[in-house]
C-alpha positions, -999 to 999 in steps of 0.1 A, spaced: -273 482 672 -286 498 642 -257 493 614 -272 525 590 -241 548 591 -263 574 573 -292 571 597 -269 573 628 -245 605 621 -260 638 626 -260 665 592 -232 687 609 -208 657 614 -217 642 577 -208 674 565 -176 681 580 -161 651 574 -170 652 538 -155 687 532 -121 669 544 -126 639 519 -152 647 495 -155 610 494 -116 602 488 -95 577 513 -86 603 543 -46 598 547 -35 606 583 3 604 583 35 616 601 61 609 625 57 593 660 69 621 672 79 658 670 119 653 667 133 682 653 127 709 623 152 691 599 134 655 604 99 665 602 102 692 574 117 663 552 88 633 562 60 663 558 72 677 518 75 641 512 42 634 528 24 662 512 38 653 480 30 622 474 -9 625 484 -11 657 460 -5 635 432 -25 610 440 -52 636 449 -54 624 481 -69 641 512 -40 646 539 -41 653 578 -4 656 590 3 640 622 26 647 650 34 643 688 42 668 707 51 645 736 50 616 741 38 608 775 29 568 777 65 550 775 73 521 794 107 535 808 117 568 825 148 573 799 128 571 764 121 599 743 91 621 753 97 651 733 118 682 728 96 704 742 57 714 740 54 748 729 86 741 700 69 710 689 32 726 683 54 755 667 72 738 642 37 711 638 21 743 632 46 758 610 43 724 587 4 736 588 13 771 571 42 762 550 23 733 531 -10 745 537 -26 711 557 -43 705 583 -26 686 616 -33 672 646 -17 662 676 -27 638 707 -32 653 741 -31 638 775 -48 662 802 -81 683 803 -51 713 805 -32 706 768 -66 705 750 -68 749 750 -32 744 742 -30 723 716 -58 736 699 -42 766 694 -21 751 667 -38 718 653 -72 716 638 -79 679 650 -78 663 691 -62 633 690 -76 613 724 -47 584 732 -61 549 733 -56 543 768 -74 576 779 -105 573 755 -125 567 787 -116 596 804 -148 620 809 -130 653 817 -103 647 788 -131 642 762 -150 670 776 -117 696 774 -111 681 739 -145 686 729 -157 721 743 -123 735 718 -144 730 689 -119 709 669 -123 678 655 -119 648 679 -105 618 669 -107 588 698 -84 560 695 -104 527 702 -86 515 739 -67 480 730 -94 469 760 -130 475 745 -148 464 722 -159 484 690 -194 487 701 -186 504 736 -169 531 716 -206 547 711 -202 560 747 -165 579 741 -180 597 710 -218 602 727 -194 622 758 -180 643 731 -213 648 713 -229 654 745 -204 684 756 -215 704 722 -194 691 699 -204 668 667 -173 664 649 -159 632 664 -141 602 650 -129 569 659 -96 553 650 -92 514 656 -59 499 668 -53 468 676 -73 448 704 -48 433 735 -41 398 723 -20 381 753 2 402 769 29 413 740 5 416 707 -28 431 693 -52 423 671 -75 443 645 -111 428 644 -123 434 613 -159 432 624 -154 466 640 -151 484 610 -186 486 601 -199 485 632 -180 517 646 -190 534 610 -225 532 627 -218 559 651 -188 582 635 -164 580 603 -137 553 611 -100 556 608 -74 526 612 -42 529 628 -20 507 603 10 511 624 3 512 665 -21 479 651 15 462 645 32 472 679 44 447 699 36 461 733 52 454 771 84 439 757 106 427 784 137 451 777 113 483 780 110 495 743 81 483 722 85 459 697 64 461 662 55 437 629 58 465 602 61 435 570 25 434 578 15 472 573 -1 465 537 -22 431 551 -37 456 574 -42 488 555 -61 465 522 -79 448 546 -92 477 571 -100 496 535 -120 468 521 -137 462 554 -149 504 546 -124 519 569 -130 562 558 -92 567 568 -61 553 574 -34 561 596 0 558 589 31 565 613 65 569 590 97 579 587 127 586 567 149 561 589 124 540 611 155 526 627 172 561 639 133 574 649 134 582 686 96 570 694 80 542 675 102 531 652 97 497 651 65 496 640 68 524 615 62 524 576 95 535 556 86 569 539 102 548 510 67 526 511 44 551 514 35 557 477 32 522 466 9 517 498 -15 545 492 -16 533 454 -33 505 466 -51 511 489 -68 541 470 -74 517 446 -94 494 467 -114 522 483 -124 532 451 -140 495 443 -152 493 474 -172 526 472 -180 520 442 
């Protein structure tokens, strides 16, 4: 595989990605999930806050539902079309750009309607007519890396999304299954998935402790900086950062979320390492 990131994107991609960042750290950060207008009003002026003074790029990020939980009685969401409201009202109010993941070729038109970027779910990056949907909205596309492939196969998700029209697409590593109830992030992946499209890590879902016995997935947050330094001095273009004002009241997620408390001190450094390292 030929490891030339500039070689490999196409101009229109290069471009829009760079009109996002204009060479900054990309901060993609939110909630797990849509809960309410109180809760996510108070994580998104915190949010926007703190990356407007440290002149950092920000996508906000929210679920609408969440539709992968292990039990029937977890949270999934307080409703579609109030959630994409109130994510798009977060939009307007602090003037931002957002994105939400979908699930079915039929919430792509839908979602679009209120969030500038796709997010495609880990477990459904391989899904033709989903990448497809997502792609022919003209939005951004951000796949999530499955927790099964490897960071090379990930050509193929983005080439289906290419191939429907659309050349704004990025990737966002994980984790990597490791045994039944953990995940890994292979470094190595980095740069290799920079080859193909910009590259976002997921400091947070990379800390999950998945298939827990009681239902309710489990999650290593005291390691949220060891990933995010490390994913930015590997070159990651963007970080992704689930967090909350309460992790432990947060109805989806919460144990692998960053403490809005955190948040500053963790972008401090890790803008400072992506400067070093671009520099």
């Amino acid at each position: 595989m030929n490891l030339n990131f500039a070689n490999q994107q196409t101009e229109s991609q290069k471009t829009a990605f760079h009109r996002l960042t204009n060479g900054e750290l990309l901060v993609i950060a939110g909630p797990c999930a849509i809960e309410g207008e109180t809760v996510l009003f108070d994580i998104a002026e915190r949010v926007v806050s703190i990356c407007k003074e440290l002149e950092l790029p920000l996508v906000f990020k929210g679920s609408y539902r969440k539709a992968n939980r292990s039990r029937i009685d977890s949270f999934t969401g307080i409703g579609d079309e109030k959630a994409l409201k109130l994510l798009s009202d977060v939009k307007k109010c602090y003037d931002v750009p957002v994105t939400t993941d979908i699930h079915s070729v039929e919430e792509a038109a839908m979602a679009a309607e209120y969030a500038d970027i796709l997010q495609i779910p880990a477990f459904l990056c391989r899904q033709t007519d989903l990448l497809v949907a997502a792609a022919k909205t003209g939005k951004t596309i951000n796949i999530k890396k499955g927790q099964f492939l490897s960071a090379e196969s990930m050509l193929h998700a983005v080439n289906k999304v290419r191939d429907a029209g659309n050349d704004d697409v990025w990737v966002t590593e994980r984790g990597t299954t490791f045994g039944y109830e953990d995940l890994v992030v292979d470094m190595r992946g980095i740069p290799v998935m920079r080859t193909f499209a910009p590259t976002v890590v997921d400091l947070t879902h990379s800390l999950q402790r998945p298939n827990q016995s009681e239902g309710v997935t489990g999650g290593s947050p005291e390691f949220i900086n060891t990933i995010g330094r490390s994913a930015v001095a590997a070159g990651a273009d963007a970080v992704f950062i689930e967090t909350h004002t309460d992790p432990s009241t947060a109805l989806s997620d919460g144990a692998n979320m960053l403490h809005l408390d955190n948040f500053k001190d963790l972008l401090i450094s890790l803008k400072g390492i992506h400067k070093l390292v671009r520099s």
